[in-house]
N, C-alpha and C positions, 0 to 999 in steps of 0.2 A: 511529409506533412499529412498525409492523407493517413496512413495509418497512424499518425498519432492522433488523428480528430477521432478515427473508429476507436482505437483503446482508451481515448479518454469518456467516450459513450457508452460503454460498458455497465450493466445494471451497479456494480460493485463502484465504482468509480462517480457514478451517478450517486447511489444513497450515502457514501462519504464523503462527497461535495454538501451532498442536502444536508448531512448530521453537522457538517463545521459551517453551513449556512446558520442555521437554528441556535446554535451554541455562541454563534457571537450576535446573532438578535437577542438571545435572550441576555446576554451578558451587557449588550448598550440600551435592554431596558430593565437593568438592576433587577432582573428576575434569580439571576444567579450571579457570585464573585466571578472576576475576571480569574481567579487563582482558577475554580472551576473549570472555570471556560475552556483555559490555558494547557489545563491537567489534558481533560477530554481531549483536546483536540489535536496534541501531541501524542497523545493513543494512537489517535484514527489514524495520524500520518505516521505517525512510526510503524504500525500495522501493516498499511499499506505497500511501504520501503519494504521491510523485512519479507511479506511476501512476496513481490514482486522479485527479488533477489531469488528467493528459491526457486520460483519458475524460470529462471533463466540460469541455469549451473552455469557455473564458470570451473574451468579445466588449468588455466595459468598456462597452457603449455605443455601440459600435460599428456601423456596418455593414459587413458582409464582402461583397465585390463577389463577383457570381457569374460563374465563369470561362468560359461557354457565353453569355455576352448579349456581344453585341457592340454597337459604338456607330457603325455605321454610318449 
C-alpha cells in the first residue's frame, strides 16, 4: 500500500490527475464538449497505461538471451 501512495505522488502522476481534474471542470462548466473532454482524457489514461507497461517488461516465461555471451 505504501508504495502504491509513493507512485501515485509521482510529479507525472500528479500533472495527469491535475490535466483530467481541469478537463472535467471545464467540461461541467460548458467551457468545453464533454466529446472533448472525453477524447483528452482517454489520451492522458491511455498514455499513462501504455507506458507504465513498457517500464515493466514482461518475459511470459521466457528467457531473454543475453546479447554479450557469445556461443563460441
Amino acid at each position: 500500500m505504501k508504495k502504491a501512495l509513493i507512485k501515485l505522488l509521482k510529479v507525472k502522476s500528479l500533472f495527469s490527475l491535475a490535466a483530467i481534474a481541469m478537463f472535467i471542470f471545464l467540461c461541467v462548466t460548458d467551457r468545453i464538449t464533454g466529446e472533448v473532454a472525453m477524447g483528452t482524457i482517454s489520451a492522458i489514461i491511455t498514455y499513462y497505461f501504455v507506458k507504465q507497461e513498457k517500464e515493466e517488461p514482461r518475459t511470459q516465461g521466457y528467457v531473454v538471451p543475453n546479447a554479450e555471451e557469445d556461443d563460441d
